[in-house]
N, C-alpha and C positions, 0 to 999 in steps of 0.2 A: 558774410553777407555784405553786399554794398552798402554804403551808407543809403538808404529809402527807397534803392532801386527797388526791391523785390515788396514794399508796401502799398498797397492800395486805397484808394481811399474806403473800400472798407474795413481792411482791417484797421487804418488809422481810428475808423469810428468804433469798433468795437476796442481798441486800446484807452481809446479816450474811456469811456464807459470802463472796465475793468479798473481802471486807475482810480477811477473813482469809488466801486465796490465792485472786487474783486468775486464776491457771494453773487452776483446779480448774475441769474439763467440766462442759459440760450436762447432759452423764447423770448424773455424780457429785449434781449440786445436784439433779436432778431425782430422783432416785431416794430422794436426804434428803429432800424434801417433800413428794414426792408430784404430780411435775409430769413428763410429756415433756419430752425434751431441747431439741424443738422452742419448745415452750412455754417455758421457762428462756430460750433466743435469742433467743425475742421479745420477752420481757420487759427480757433485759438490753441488747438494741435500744433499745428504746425509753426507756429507764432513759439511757442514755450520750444518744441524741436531748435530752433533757430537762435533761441538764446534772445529773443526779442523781449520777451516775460522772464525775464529774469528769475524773479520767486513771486509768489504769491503768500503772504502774509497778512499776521492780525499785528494794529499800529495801539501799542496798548501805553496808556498816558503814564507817565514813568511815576508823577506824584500818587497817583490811584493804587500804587505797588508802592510805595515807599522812596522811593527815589524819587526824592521832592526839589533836590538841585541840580543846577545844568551849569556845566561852565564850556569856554572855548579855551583850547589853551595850542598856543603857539611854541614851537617844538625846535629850539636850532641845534642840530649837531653837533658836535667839535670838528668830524670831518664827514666827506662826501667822498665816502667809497662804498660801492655797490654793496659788500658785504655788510656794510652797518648800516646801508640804507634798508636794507633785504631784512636783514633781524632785527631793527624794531620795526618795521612794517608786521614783522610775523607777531612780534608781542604786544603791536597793537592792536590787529586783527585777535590777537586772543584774548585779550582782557574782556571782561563781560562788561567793565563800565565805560569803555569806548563802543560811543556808537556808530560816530562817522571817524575815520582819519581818511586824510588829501595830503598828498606829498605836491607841496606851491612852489611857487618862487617867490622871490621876495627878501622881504626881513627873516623870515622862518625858513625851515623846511618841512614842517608839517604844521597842519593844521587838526584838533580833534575837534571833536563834541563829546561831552561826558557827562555823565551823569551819578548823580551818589547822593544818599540816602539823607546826610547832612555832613559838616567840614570834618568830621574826626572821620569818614568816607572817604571824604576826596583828600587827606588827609595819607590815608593808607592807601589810595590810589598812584600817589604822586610819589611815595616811597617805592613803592613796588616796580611801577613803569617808569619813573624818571628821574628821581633821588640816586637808585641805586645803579644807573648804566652811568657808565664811566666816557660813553661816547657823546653824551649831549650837553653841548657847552650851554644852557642856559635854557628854560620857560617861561613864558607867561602865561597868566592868569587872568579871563574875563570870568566872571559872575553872571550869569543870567539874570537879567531882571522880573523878565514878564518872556514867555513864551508866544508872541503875534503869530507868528506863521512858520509850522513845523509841515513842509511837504515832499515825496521823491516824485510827485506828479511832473512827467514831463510835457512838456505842448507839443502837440501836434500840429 
C-alpha cells in the first residue's frame, strides 16, 4: 500500500479511535464521525486486510504480572553480517522478556526494551540472549526509573 495514499480521513478517524480502545464498537466510532456501523466494519475490514491494523491487543502493565523491571539495553555486534544480524533478530523476537527490539545506527546496533520480574531475571535474561552469543562485542545497561509514557499510538 502507498504510504496514506489509499487513507481517508475517515478511516484516519476511526484508527485514531481504535488506537486508543481497540474494544470501542462500530456504532460508538460511527456515531463520532458520522459513519454506519456498517460502514466503520468495512472499513476496519479492510484496514486489518491491508496490514494497516497490524494486531489488535490487550496492553497489560508488566508490574501488575510480576514483572516489575524495565531496562533498555543497547546491543553492539562483533560483526555486521546479515546472518548474525538475521539470528539474533530471531532470538530476540523470541525471548518473551523482549518487548521491543530496533536494529539503529549509531553507538549500538540494537536497541531492546525488556522487561523481568527483578535483577536474578534480567540476570538469566542477559545469559541466555547475550552472555552466551559469541557474536556480540559488548551491552549496555539502562535501568528504568519510572515508566512516563509507554505508547505504539501513532499520529495521524
Amino acid at each position: 500500500m502507498p504510504e496514506e495514499a489509499m487513507l481517508d480521513d475517515f478511516d484516519r478517524a476511526i484508527l485514531h479511535r481504535v488506537q486508543q480502545d481497540a474494544r470501542m464498537t462500530g456504532e460508538h466510532i460511527g456515531a463520532d464521525i458520522g459513519l454506519s456501523a456498517a460502514a466503520v466494519q468495512r472499513r476496519l475490514k479492510r484496514l486489518r486486510e491491508l496490514g494497516v491494523i497490524a494486531a489488535e491487543v490487550a496492553v497489560v502493565d508488566p508490574a501488575s504480572v510480576g514483572q516489575a523491571m524495565n531496562f533498555i539495553v543497547g546491543v553492539e555486534m562483533e560483526r555486521e553480517r546479515a546472518d548474525v544480524l538475521d539470528a539474533f533478530r530471531r532470538a530476540a523476537k523470541a525471548d518473551p522478556n523482549v518487548q521491543q527490539c530496533y536494529y539503529v545506527t549509531g553507538e549500538v546496533d540494537f536497541m531492546l526494551v525488556v522487561v523481568a520480574r527483578d535483577m536474578a531475571g534480567f540476570e538469566a535474561f542477559t545469559r541466555r540472549l547475550l552472555l552466551d552469543n559469541e557474536n556480540i562485542r559488548r551491552f549496555t545497561t539502562n535501568v528504568v526509573m519510572a515508566r512516563d509514557k509507554v505508547s505504539l499510538v501513532v499520529p495521524l
